[in-house]
C-alpha positions as CSV (number, residue, x, y, z in Angstrom):
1,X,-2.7,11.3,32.4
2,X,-5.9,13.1,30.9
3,X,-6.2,15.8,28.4
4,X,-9.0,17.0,26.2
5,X,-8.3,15.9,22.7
6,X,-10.8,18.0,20.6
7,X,-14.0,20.2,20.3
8,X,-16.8,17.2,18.4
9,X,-17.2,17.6,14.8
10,X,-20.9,16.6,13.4
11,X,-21.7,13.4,12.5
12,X,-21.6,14.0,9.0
13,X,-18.0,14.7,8.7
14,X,-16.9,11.9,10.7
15,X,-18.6,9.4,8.0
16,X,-16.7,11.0,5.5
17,X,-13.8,10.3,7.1
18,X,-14.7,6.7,7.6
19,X,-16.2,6.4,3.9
20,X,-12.4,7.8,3.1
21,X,-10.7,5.2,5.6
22,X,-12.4,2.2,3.4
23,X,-11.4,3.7,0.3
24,X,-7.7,4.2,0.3
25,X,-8.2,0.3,1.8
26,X,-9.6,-0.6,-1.3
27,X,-7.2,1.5,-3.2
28,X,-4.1,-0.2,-1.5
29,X,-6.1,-3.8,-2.5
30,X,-6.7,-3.2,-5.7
31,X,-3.3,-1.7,-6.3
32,X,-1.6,-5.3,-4.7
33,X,-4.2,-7.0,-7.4
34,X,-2.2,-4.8,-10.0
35,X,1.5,-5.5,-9.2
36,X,0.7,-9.5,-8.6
37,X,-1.2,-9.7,-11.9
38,X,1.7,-7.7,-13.7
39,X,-1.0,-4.7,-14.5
40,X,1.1,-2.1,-13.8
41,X,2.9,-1.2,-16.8
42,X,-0.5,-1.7,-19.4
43,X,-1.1,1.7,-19.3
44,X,1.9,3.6,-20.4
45,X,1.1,7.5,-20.0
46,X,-0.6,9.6,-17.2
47,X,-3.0,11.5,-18.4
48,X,-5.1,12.9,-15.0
49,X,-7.9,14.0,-17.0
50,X,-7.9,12.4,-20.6
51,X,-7.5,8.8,-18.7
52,X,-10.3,9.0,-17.5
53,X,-12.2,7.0,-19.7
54,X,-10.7,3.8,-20.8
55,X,-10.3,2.6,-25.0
56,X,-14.1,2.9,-26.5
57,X,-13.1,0.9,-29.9
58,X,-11.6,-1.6,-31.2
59,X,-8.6,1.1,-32.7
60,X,-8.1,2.8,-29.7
61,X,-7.3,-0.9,-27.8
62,X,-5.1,-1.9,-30.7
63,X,-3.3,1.4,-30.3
64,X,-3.3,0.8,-26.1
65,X,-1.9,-2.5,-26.5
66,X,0.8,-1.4,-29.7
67,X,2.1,0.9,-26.7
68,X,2.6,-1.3,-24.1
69,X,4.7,-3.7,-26.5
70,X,6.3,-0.6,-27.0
71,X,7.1,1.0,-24.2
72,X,6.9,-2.0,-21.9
73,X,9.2,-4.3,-24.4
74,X,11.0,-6.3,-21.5
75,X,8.2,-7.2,-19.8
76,X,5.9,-7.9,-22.9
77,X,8.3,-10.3,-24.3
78,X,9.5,-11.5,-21.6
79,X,6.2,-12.7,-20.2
80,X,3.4,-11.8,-22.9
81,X,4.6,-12.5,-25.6
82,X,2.1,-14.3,-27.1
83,X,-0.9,-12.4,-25.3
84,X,-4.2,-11.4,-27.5
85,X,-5.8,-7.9,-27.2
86,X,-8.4,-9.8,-25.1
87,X,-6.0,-10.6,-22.4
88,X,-4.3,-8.2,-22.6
89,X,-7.4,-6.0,-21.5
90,X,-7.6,-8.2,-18.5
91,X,-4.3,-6.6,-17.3
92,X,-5.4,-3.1,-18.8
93,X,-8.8,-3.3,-16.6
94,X,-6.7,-4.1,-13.1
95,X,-4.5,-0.9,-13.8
96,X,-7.5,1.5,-15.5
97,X,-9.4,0.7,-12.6
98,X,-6.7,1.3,-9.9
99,X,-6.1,4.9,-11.3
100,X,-10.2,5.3,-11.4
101,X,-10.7,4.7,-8.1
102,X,-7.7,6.9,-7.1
103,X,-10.1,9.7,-9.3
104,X,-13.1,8.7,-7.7
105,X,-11.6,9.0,-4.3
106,X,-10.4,12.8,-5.0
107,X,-14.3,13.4,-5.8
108,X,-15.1,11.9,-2.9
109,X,-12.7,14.5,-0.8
110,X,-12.9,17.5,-2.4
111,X,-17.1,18.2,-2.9
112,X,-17.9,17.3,0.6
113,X,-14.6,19.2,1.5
114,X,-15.5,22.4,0.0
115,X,-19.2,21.7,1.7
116,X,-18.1,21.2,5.0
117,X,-16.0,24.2,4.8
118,X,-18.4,26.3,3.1
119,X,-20.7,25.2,6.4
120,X,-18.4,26.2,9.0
121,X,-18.4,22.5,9.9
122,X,-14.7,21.4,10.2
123,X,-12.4,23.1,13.1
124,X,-9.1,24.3,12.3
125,X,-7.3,21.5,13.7
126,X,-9.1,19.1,11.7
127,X,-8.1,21.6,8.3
128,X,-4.8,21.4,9.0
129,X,-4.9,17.6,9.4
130,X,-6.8,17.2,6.5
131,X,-3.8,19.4,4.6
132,X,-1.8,16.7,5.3
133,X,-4.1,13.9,3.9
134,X,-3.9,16.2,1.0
135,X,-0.1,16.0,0.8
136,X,0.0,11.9,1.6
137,X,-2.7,11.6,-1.2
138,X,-0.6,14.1,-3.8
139,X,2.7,12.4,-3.1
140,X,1.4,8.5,-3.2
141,X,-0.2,9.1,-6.9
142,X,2.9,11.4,-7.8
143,X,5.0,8.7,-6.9
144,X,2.7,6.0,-8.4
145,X,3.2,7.1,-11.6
146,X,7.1,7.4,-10.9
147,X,7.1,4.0,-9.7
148,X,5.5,3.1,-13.4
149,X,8.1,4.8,-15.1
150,X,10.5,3.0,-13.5
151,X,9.6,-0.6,-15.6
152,X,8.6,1.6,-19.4
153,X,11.6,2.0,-21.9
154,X,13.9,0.1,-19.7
155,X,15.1,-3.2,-21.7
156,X,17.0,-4.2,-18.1
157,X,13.7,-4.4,-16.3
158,X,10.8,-6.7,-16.4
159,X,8.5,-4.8,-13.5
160,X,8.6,-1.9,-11.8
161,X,11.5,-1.1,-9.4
162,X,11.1,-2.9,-6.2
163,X,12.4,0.2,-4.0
164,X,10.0,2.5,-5.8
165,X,7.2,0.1,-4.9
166,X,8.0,0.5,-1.6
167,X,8.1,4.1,-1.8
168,X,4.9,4.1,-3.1
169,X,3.3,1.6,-0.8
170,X,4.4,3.0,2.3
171,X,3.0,6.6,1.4
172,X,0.2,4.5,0.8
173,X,-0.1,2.9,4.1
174,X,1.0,6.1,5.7
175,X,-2.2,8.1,4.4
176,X,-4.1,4.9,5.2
177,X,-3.3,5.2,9.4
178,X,-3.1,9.2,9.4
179,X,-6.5,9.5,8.2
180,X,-7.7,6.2,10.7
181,X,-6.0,8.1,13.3
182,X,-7.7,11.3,12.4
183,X,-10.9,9.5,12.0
184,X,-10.5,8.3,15.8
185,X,-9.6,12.1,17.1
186,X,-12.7,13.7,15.5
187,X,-15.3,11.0,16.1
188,X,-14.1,10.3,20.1
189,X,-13.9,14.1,21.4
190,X,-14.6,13.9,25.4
191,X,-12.2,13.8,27.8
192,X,-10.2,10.3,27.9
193,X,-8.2,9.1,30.9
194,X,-4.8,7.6,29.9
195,X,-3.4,5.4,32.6
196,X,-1.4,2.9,31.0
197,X,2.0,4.6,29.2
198,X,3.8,1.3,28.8
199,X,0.9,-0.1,26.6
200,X,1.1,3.1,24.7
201,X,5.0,2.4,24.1
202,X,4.6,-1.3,23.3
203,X,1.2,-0.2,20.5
204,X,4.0,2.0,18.9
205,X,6.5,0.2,18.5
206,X,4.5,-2.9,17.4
207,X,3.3,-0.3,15.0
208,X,6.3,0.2,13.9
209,X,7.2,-4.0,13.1
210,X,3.9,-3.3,11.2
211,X,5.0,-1.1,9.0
212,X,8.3,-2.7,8.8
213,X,6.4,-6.3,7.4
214,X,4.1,-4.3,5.0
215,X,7.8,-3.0,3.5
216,X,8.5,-6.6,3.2
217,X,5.9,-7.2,1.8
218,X,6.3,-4.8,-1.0
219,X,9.4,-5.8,-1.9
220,X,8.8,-9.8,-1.9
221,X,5.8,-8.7,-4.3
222,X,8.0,-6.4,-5.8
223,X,11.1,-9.0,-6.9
224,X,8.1,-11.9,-7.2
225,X,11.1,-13.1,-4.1
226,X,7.8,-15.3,-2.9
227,X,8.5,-17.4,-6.1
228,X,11.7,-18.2,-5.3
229,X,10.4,-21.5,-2.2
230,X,6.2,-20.5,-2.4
231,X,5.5,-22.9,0.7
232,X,4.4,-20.7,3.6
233,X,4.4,-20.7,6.4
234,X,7.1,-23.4,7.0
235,X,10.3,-24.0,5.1
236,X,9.3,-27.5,3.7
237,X,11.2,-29.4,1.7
238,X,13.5,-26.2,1.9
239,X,17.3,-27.5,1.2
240,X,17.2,-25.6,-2.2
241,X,15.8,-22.4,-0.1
242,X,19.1,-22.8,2.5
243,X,21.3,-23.3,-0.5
244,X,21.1,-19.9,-1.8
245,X,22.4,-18.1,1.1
246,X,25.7,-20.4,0.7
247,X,26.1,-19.4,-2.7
248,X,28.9,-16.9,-3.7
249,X,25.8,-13.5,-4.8
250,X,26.1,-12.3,-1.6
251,X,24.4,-9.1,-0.8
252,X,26.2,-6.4,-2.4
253,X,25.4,-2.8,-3.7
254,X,25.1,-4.6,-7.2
255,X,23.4,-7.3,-6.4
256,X,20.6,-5.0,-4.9
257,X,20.8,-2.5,-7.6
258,X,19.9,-5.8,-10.3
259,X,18.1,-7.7,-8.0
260,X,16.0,-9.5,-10.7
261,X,18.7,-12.3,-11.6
262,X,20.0,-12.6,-7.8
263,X,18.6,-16.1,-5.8
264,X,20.4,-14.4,-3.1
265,X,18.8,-11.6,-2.4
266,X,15.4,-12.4,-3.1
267,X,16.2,-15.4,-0.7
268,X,16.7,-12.5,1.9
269,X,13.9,-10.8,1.7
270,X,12.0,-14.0,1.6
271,X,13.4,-14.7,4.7
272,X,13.1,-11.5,7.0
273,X,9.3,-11.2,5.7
274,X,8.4,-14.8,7.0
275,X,10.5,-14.3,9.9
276,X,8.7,-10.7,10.6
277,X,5.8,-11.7,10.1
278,X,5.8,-14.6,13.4
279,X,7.2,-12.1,15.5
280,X,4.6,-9.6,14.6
281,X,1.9,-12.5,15.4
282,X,3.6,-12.7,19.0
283,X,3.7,-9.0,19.8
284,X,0.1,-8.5,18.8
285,X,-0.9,-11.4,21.0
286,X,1.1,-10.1,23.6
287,X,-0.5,-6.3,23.1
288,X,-3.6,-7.4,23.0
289,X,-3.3,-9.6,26.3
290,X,-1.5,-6.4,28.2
291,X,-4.9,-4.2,26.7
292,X,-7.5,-6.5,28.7
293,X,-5.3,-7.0,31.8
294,X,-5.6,-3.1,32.2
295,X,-9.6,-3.1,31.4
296,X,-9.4,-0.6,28.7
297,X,-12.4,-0.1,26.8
298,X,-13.9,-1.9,24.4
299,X,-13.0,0.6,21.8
300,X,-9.6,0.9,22.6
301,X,-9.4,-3.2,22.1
302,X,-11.2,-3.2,18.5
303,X,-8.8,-0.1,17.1
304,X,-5.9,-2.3,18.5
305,X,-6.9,-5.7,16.9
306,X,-8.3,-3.8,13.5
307,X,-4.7,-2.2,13.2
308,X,-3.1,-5.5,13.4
309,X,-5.7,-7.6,11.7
């Protein structure tokens, strides 16, 4: 089949797109530095505009770090309890800086936004798509902040909710390949021939095993489940792994709800995240492989293998 996908946009626009794509990259990066170096919960309010600038003196640090014993008690004594104010603005820096660059990336939209739009330079279609980037961008750092909430004043919980990690993450990751896919509509226009439907099935629904490992993902880094038999990729030495699923937690409703002390559900996850992950490796192989047999272009073979890579 062939269809005309859009009217071109100028150059300009498309770069901003791109400079956009790499940022929300780094943002999900730096935000997977934050939960695996237990970051998250070092700055305990969310203050859009005063936050922007971090401590400047030595009082206002003492006064950052009195509030995350505070407010963060579980975790603080449960894992820093003997921290200094100098580590603990190690932790401070990974958090301050993933809310920065979520600043710096709203900058980044909204003054070429208002320029291209003041230029007559972005069509309607692209507005309305952009609307959405909007709302992906407006629920992810809602929900970031919900997701820190989540681990402050709790004395049950040493991190952040695992589920509302997710939550986060996968707005996250949803914004990341709505604006890729945008990206690839504004900056390829013409008229493109479509001849191979099945390929366009399989890409989807690899897509979807994707997304499904990134979930995974979230919640192994979520419940620190990687912890729990840290040899990858194989199951070495891995009777004590096996052993937990024959253990009488099980996987019920309360068990999920207070995962933190359950071997048997962390085991899980553990489990269908390595196990995802190989048959992800397969059906990109295969994907890829189908691609070249049909002699699609060169461009349709590098968006493939960066989606997957």
């Amino acid at each position: 089949m062939s269809y005309q996908i859009h009217h071109s946009v100028p150059k300009a626009v498309t770069t901003w797109l791109s400079i956009g794509i790499v940022m929300v990259f780094v943002q999900v990066v730096v935000g997977g530095i934050t939960r695996l170096t237990d970051s998250g919960l070092s700055i305990t309010e969310w203050e859009i505009i005063q936050g922007t600038l971090p401590p400047l003196n030595l009082a206002d640090w003492e006064d950052a770090f009195d509030a995350y014993k505070v407010n963060a008690k579980k975790q603080y004594e449960s894992l820093h309890a003997d921290m200094t104010l100098s580590e603990f603005k190690v932790i401070f820096f990974w958090e301050y800086i993933h809310r920065f660059w979520a600043r710096m990336m709203g900058l980044v939209f909204i003054v070429p936004f208002v320029w291209f739009l003041w230029k007559k330079w972005i069509p309607r279609w692209l507005i309305l798509r952009l609307g959405v980037v909007i709302a992906l961008a407006t629920a992810a750092a809602t929900f970031g902040w919900i997701m820190v909430a989540s681990g402050l004043n709790d004395d049950s919980r040493t991190w952040v909710s695992a589920y509302k990690l997710i939550i986060h993450l996968s707005l996250a990751t949803t914004l990341l390949g709505y604006l890729f896919w945008t990206y690839l509509l504004a900056a390829q226009p013409q008229r493109v021939d479509y001849h191979f439907a099945a390929q366009k099935r399989f890409g989807v629904w690899v897509t979807g095993v994707l997304l499904v490992q990134i979930l995974f993902g979230g919640l192994m880094a979520g419940m620190r489940a990687g912890l729990i038999h840290p040899h990858f990729p194989v199951f070495v030495q891995g009777a004590g792994f096996w052993s937990i699923f024959a253990s009488s937690d099980g996987l019920t409703l309360a068990a999920l709800n207070d995962y933190e002390p359950s071997l048997y559900v962390k085991g899980i996850v553990q489990l269908l995240h390595r196990s995802t992950a190989y048959l992800l490796v397969v059906l990109l192989l295969v994907f890829v492989v189908q691609l070249l047999r049909r002699q699609v272009s060169k461009n349709c073979i590098m968006v493939a293998s960066l989606w997957g890579g």
